[in-house]
C-alpha atoms as one frame of an Amber mdcrd trajectory, in Angstrom:
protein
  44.026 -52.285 -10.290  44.225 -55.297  -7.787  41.319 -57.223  -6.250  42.228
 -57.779  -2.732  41.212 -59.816   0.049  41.683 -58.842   3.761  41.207 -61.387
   6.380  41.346 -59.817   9.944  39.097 -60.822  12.793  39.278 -56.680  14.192
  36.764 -54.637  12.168  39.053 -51.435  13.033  41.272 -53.362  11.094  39.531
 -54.457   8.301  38.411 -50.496   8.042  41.282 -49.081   7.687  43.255 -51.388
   5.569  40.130 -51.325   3.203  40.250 -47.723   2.801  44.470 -47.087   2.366
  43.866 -50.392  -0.661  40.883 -48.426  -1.727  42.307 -45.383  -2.030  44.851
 -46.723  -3.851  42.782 -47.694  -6.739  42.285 -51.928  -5.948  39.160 -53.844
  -5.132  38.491 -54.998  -1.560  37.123 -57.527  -0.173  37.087 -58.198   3.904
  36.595 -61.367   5.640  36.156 -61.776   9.699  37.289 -65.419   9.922  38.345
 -68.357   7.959  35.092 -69.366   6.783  34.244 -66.115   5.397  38.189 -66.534
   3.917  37.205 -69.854   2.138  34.328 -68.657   0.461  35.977 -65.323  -0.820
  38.520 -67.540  -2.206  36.313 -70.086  -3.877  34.237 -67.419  -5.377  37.359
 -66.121  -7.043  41.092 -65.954  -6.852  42.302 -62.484  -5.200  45.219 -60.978
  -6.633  46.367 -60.473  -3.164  45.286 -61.926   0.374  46.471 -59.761   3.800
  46.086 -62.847   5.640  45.847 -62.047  10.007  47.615 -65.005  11.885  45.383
 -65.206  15.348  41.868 -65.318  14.922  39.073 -67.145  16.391  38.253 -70.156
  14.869  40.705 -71.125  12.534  44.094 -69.458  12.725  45.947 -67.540   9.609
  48.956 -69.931   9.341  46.359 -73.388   9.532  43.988 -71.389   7.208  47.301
 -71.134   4.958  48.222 -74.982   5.039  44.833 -76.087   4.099  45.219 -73.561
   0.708  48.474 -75.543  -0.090  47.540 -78.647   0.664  44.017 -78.222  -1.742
  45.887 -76.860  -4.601  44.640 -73.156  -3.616  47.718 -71.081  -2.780  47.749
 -69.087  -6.403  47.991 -66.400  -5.022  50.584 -64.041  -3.330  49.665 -64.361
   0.878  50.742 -61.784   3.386  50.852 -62.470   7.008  49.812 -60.240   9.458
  50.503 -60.430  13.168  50.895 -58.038  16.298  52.102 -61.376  18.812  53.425
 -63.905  16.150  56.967 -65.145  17.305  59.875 -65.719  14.722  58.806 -69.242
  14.611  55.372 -68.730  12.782  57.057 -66.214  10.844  59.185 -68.861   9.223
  56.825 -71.527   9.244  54.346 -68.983   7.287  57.332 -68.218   4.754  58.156
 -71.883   4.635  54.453 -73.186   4.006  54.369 -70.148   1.183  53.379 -67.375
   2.482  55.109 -64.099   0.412  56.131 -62.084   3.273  55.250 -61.184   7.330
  54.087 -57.760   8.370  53.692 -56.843  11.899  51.082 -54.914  13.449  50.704
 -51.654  14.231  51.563 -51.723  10.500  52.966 -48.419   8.816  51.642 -47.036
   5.520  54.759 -47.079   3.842  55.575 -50.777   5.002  51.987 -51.425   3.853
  51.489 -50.567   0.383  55.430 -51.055  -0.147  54.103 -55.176   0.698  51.251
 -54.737  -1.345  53.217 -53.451  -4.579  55.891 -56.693  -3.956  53.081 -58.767
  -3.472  51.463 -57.961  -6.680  54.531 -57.926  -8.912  55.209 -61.421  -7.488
  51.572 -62.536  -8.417  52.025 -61.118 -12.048  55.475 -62.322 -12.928  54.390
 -65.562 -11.356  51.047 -65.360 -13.553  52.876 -64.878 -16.534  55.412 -68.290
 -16.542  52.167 -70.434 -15.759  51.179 -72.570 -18.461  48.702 -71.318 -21.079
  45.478 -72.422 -20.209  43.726 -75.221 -22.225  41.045 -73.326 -23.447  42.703
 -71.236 -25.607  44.390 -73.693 -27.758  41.828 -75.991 -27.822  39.319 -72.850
 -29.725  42.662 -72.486 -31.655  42.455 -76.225 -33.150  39.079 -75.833 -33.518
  39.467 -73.013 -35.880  41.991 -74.916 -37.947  40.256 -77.996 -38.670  36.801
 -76.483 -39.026  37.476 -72.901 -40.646  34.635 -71.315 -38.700  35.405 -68.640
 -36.557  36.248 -69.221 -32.875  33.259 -68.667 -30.375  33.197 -64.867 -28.863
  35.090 -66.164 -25.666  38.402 -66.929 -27.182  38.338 -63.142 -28.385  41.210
 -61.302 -26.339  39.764 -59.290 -23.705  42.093 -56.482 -25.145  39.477 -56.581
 -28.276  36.425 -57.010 -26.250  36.937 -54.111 -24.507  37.935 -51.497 -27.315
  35.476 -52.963 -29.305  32.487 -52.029 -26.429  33.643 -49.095 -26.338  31.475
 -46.699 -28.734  33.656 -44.704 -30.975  33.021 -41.460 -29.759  33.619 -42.350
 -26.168  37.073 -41.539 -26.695  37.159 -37.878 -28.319  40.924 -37.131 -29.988
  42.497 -33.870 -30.617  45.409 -34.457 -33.058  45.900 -30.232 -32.975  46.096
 -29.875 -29.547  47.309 -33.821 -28.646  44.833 -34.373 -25.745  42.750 -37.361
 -25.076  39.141 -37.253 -22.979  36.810 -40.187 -22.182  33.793 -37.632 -21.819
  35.157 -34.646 -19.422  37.631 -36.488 -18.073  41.095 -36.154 -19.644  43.331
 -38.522 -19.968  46.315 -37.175 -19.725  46.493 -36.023 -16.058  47.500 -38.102
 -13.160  45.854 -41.674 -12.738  44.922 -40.488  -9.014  43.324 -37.250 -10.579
  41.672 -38.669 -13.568  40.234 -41.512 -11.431  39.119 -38.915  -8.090  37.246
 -37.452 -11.669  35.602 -40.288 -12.916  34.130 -41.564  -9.079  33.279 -37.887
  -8.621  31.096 -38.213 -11.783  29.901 -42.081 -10.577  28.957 -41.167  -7.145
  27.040 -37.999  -8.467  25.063 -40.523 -11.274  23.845 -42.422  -8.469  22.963
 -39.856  -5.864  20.950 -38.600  -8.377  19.250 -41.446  -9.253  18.690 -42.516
  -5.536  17.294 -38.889  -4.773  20.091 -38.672  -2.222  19.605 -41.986  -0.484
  22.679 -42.900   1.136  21.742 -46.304   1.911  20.757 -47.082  -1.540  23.799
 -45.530  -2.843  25.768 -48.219  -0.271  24.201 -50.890  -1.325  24.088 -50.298
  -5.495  27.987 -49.294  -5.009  29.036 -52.112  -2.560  30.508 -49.690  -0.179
  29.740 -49.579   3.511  27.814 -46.288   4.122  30.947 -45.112   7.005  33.536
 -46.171   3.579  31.115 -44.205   1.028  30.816 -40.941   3.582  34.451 -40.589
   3.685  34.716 -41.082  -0.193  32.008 -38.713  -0.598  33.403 -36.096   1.859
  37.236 -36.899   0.043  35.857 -35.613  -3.447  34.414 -32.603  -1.875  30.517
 -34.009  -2.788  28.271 -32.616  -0.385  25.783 -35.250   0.937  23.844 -32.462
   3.184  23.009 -30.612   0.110  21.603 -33.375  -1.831  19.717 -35.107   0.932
  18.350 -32.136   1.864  14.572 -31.798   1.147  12.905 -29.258  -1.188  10.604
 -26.225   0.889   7.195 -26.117   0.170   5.638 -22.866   0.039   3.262 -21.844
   2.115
Protein backbone atom coordinates (compact mmCIF):
# COMPACT_ATOMS: atom_id res chain seq x y z
CA UNK A 1 0.00 0.00 0.00
CA UNK A 2 0.66 3.86 -0.21
CA UNK A 3 2.66 6.00 2.22
CA UNK A 4 0.75 9.11 2.64
CA UNK A 5 1.21 12.44 3.91
CA UNK A 6 -1.63 14.67 5.29
CA UNK A 7 -1.01 18.26 5.86
CA UNK A 8 -4.01 19.96 7.67
CA UNK A 9 -3.65 22.56 10.37
CA UNK A 10 -7.31 20.97 12.18
CA UNK A 11 -6.37 17.88 14.22
CA UNK A 12 -10.18 16.68 13.69
CA UNK A 13 -8.98 16.66 10.38
CA UNK A 14 -5.89 15.09 10.40
CA UNK A 15 -7.90 12.23 12.60
CA UNK A 16 -10.15 11.31 10.49
CA UNK A 17 -8.47 11.38 7.19
CA UNK A 18 -5.69 9.26 8.95
CA UNK A 19 -8.01 6.64 9.91
CA UNK A 20 -10.37 6.29 6.35
CA UNK A 21 -6.22 6.07 4.56
CA UNK A 22 -5.49 3.71 7.36
CA UNK A 23 -8.14 1.65 7.05
CA UNK A 24 -7.58 1.37 3.71
CA UNK A 25 -4.35 -0.38 4.02
CA UNK A 26 -1.61 2.90 3.31
CA UNK A 27 0.87 4.47 5.65
CA UNK A 28 0.14 7.86 7.24
CA UNK A 29 1.85 10.42 8.09
CA UNK A 30 0.20 13.94 9.49
CA UNK A 31 1.72 17.26 9.52
CA UNK A 32 0.11 20.56 11.35
CA UNK A 33 1.91 23.18 9.23
CA UNK A 34 4.40 23.69 6.56
CA UNK A 35 7.37 23.15 8.54
CA UNK A 36 6.30 19.92 9.82
CA UNK A 37 5.34 19.43 5.73
CA UNK A 38 9.04 20.14 4.74
CA UNK A 39 10.56 17.83 6.95
CA UNK A 40 8.11 14.86 6.17
CA UNK A 41 9.05 15.47 2.70
CA UNK A 42 12.78 15.64 3.07
CA UNK A 43 12.80 12.59 5.16
CA UNK A 44 11.18 10.78 2.28
CA UNK A 45 9.06 11.16 -0.78
CA UNK A 46 5.21 10.28 0.01
CA UNK A 47 3.44 8.49 -2.54
CA UNK A 48 0.70 10.90 -1.98
CA UNK A 49 0.41 14.42 -0.16
CA UNK A 50 -3.46 15.73 0.90
CA UNK A 51 -2.11 19.09 0.91
CA UNK A 52 -4.81 21.86 3.09
CA UNK A 53 -4.67 25.36 1.32
CA UNK A 54 -5.19 27.91 4.52
CA UNK A 55 -3.10 27.33 7.31
CA UNK A 56 -1.18 29.37 9.66
CA UNK A 57 2.09 30.08 8.74
CA UNK A 58 2.71 29.16 5.40
CA UNK A 59 -0.26 28.54 3.14
CA UNK A 60 -0.90 25.11 0.99
CA UNK A 61 -0.66 26.73 -2.50
CA UNK A 62 2.94 28.86 -1.38
CA UNK A 63 3.99 25.59 0.41
CA UNK A 64 3.29 24.03 -3.21
CA UNK A 65 5.41 26.66 -5.28
CA UNK A 66 8.39 26.35 -3.12
CA UNK A 67 8.23 22.18 -3.93
CA UNK A 68 8.34 23.15 -7.70
CA UNK A 69 10.55 25.64 -7.66
CA UNK A 70 13.31 23.22 -5.44
CA UNK A 71 12.91 20.34 -7.70
CA UNK A 72 10.50 18.59 -4.99
CA UNK A 73 7.07 18.16 -6.59
CA UNK A 74 7.57 14.13 -7.36
CA UNK A 75 4.89 13.47 -6.11
CA UNK A 76 1.07 13.47 -6.87
CA UNK A 77 -0.43 16.78 -4.54
CA UNK A 78 -4.05 17.12 -3.60
CA UNK A 79 -5.52 20.32 -2.50
CA UNK A 80 -7.79 20.64 0.10
CA UNK A 81 -9.94 23.64 0.90
CA UNK A 82 -13.41 24.51 2.61
CA UNK A 83 -13.05 28.68 1.43
CA UNK A 84 -10.61 28.41 -1.60
CA UNK A 85 -12.17 30.42 -4.60
CA UNK A 86 -11.92 29.09 -8.29
CA UNK A 87 -8.90 31.19 -8.62
CA UNK A 88 -6.55 29.15 -6.23
CA UNK A 89 -8.12 26.21 -7.57
CA UNK A 90 -6.55 26.89 -10.93
CA UNK A 91 -3.53 28.41 -9.81
CA UNK A 92 -2.99 25.05 -7.59
CA UNK A 93 -3.72 22.91 -10.88
CA UNK A 94 -1.57 25.26 -12.87
CA UNK A 95 1.54 25.29 -10.40
CA UNK A 96 0.97 21.18 -10.40
CA UNK A 97 -1.10 20.28 -8.11
CA UNK A 98 -3.15 16.76 -9.29
CA UNK A 99 -6.53 17.72 -8.35
CA UNK A 100 -8.81 20.14 -5.70
CA UNK A 101 -11.10 18.61 -3.14
CA UNK A 102 -13.36 20.66 -1.10
CA UNK A 103 -14.16 20.35 2.39
CA UNK A 104 -16.60 18.80 4.13
CA UNK A 105 -15.05 16.10 1.91
CA UNK A 106 -17.15 12.82 1.17
CA UNK A 107 -15.71 9.30 1.48
CA UNK A 108 -16.40 8.34 -1.86
CA UNK A 109 -14.89 11.69 -3.36
CA UNK A 110 -12.01 10.90 -0.96
CA UNK A 111 -10.54 7.67 -1.61
CA UNK A 112 -11.94 7.95 -5.35
CA UNK A 113 -8.89 11.13 -5.28
CA UNK A 114 -6.67 9.03 -3.50
CA UNK A 115 -6.87 5.93 -6.01
CA UNK A 116 -6.34 8.74 -9.15
CA UNK A 117 -3.74 10.19 -7.26
CA UNK A 118 -1.79 7.08 -6.87
CA UNK A 119 -2.22 5.65 -10.35
CA UNK A 120 -0.92 9.05 -11.56
CA UNK A 121 2.19 8.73 -9.20
CA UNK A 122 2.87 5.10 -10.53
CA UNK A 123 2.39 5.53 -14.23
CA UNK A 124 4.35 8.71 -13.79
CA UNK A 125 7.06 6.61 -11.72
CA UNK A 126 7.35 4.20 -14.29
CA UNK A 127 8.39 6.63 -17.62
CA UNK A 128 11.11 8.31 -15.27
CA UNK A 129 14.48 7.55 -16.21
CA UNK A 130 16.25 4.53 -14.69
CA UNK A 131 18.20 5.60 -11.97
CA UNK A 132 22.06 5.72 -12.22
CA UNK A 133 22.77 3.33 -9.76
CA UNK A 134 21.62 0.49 -11.32
CA UNK A 135 23.56 0.60 -14.44
CA UNK A 136 26.47 1.80 -13.05
CA UNK A 137 26.59 -1.90 -10.59
CA UNK A 138 25.64 -3.29 -14.08
CA UNK A 139 29.08 -2.03 -15.76
CA UNK A 140 30.73 -2.88 -12.88
CA UNK A 141 29.83 -6.45 -13.18
CA UNK A 142 30.92 -6.56 -16.80
CA UNK A 143 34.29 -5.28 -16.65
CA UNK A 144 35.20 -6.84 -13.32
CA UNK A 145 33.25 -10.32 -13.31
CA UNK A 146 32.60 -10.13 -9.59
CA UNK A 147 29.27 -10.16 -8.49
CA UNK A 148 27.32 -6.91 -7.97
CA UNK A 149 27.16 -5.65 -4.24
CA UNK A 150 23.81 -6.96 -2.31
CA UNK A 151 22.06 -3.53 -3.11
CA UNK A 152 21.69 -3.88 -6.79
CA UNK A 153 19.75 -7.24 -5.93
CA UNK A 154 15.96 -6.61 -6.95
CA UNK A 155 13.95 -6.05 -4.00
CA UNK A 156 11.59 -8.73 -5.60
CA UNK A 157 14.62 -11.29 -4.63
CA UNK A 158 15.42 -9.75 -1.37
CA UNK A 159 12.27 -10.26 -0.14
CA UNK A 160 11.43 -13.98 -1.21
CA UNK A 161 14.73 -14.77 -0.39
CA UNK A 162 14.12 -13.47 3.62
CA UNK A 163 11.47 -15.18 3.66
CA UNK A 164 12.19 -18.75 5.39
CA UNK A 165 10.87 -21.53 3.32
CA UNK A 166 8.34 -22.76 5.44
CA UNK A 167 6.78 -19.41 6.04
CA UNK A 168 4.73 -20.01 3.15
CA UNK A 169 3.03 -23.60 3.68
CA UNK A 170 1.46 -25.00 0.06
CA UNK A 171 -1.24 -27.44 -0.42
CA UNK A 172 -1.06 -28.64 -4.07
CA UNK A 173 -4.24 -31.26 -3.02
CA UNK A 174 -6.37 -28.88 -1.72
CA UNK A 175 -4.76 -25.53 -3.74
CA UNK A 176 -4.63 -23.20 -0.68
CA UNK A 177 -1.87 -20.96 0.35
CA UNK A 178 -1.19 -19.77 4.30
CA UNK A 179 1.59 -17.49 5.61
CA UNK A 180 1.20 -19.14 9.20
CA UNK A 181 -2.79 -19.12 9.99
CA UNK A 182 -3.49 -16.68 7.77
CA UNK A 183 -4.67 -17.77 4.31
CA UNK A 184 -4.03 -16.29 1.47
CA UNK A 185 -6.60 -16.70 -0.53
CA UNK A 186 -9.39 -14.64 1.15
CA UNK A 187 -9.99 -11.01 0.72
CA UNK A 188 -6.92 -8.54 1.08
CA UNK A 189 -9.19 -6.56 3.74
CA UNK A 190 -9.78 -9.99 5.59
CA UNK A 191 -6.41 -11.49 5.35
CA UNK A 192 -4.84 -8.17 6.45
CA UNK A 193 -7.79 -7.41 9.60
CA UNK A 194 -5.97 -11.24 10.29
CA UNK A 195 -2.54 -10.51 10.24
CA UNK A 196 -2.91 -6.91 12.57
CA UNK A 197 -5.23 -9.01 14.73
CA UNK A 198 -2.25 -11.40 15.24
CA UNK A 199 0.38 -8.10 15.43
CA UNK A 200 -1.55 -6.17 17.89
CA UNK A 201 -2.05 -9.40 20.08
CA UNK A 202 2.15 -10.08 19.82
CA UNK A 203 2.61 -6.84 21.31
CA UNK A 204 -0.05 -6.60 23.96
CA UNK A 205 1.43 -9.50 25.12
CA UNK A 206 4.70 -8.49 25.27
CA UNK A 207 3.78 -5.03 26.84
CA UNK A 208 1.62 -6.92 29.56
CA UNK A 209 -1.29 -4.87 28.25
CA UNK A 210 0.32 -1.45 28.22
CA UNK A 211 -1.46 0.65 25.92
CA UNK A 212 0.94 3.34 25.87
CA UNK A 213 3.77 1.14 25.09
CA UNK A 214 1.83 -0.57 22.51
CA UNK A 215 1.33 3.30 20.92
CA UNK A 216 4.51 4.08 20.94
CA UNK A 217 6.33 0.52 19.60
CA UNK A 218 3.40 0.60 16.80
CA UNK A 219 3.52 4.37 15.91
CA UNK A 220 -0.13 4.75 16.40
CA UNK A 221 -1.74 7.41 18.55
CA UNK A 222 -3.32 5.57 21.55
CA UNK A 223 -7.23 7.28 20.40
CA UNK A 224 -6.04 5.61 16.49
CA UNK A 225 -4.82 2.18 18.22
CA UNK A 226 -8.23 1.99 20.59
CA UNK A 227 -10.39 2.17 17.64
CA UNK A 228 -8.17 -0.43 15.72
CA UNK A 229 -8.19 -2.51 18.68
CA UNK A 230 -11.98 -2.21 19.34
CA UNK A 231 -12.44 -2.72 15.08
CA UNK A 232 -10.80 -6.32 15.33
CA UNK A 233 -12.94 -7.20 18.20
CA UNK A 234 -9.51 -7.35 20.70
CA UNK A 235 -10.57 -6.63 24.03
CA UNK A 236 -8.18 -4.16 25.78
CA UNK A 237 -10.27 -4.43 29.27
CA UNK A 238 -9.51 -8.03 29.40
CA UNK A 239 -5.89 -7.85 28.91
CA UNK A 240 -5.18 -4.81 31.02
CA UNK A 241 -7.00 -6.14 33.56
CA UNK A 242 -4.93 -7.25 36.62
CA UNK A 243 -4.60 -10.82 37.99
CA UNK A 244 -6.58 -11.41 41.80
CA UNK A 245 -4.54 -12.34 44.47
CA UNK A 246 -5.90 -14.68 46.86
CA UNK A 247 -6.47 -13.98 50.05
Amino acid sequence: MAKILVVDDEIGIRELLSEILYDEGHTVELAENATQARQARNAGRPDLVLLDIWMPDTDGVSLLKEWSSQGLLTMPVIMMSGHATIDTAVEATRIGALNFLEKPITLQRLLKAVQSGLQAGERAQRHAPAAAAPASNAAAVAVSGEPAPAAAVPAAQAASESVPADAVALSAQAGEASLGSIALNQPLREARDAFERIYFEHHLACENGSMTRVADKTGLERTHLYRKLKQLGIDVNRRSRPASRGN
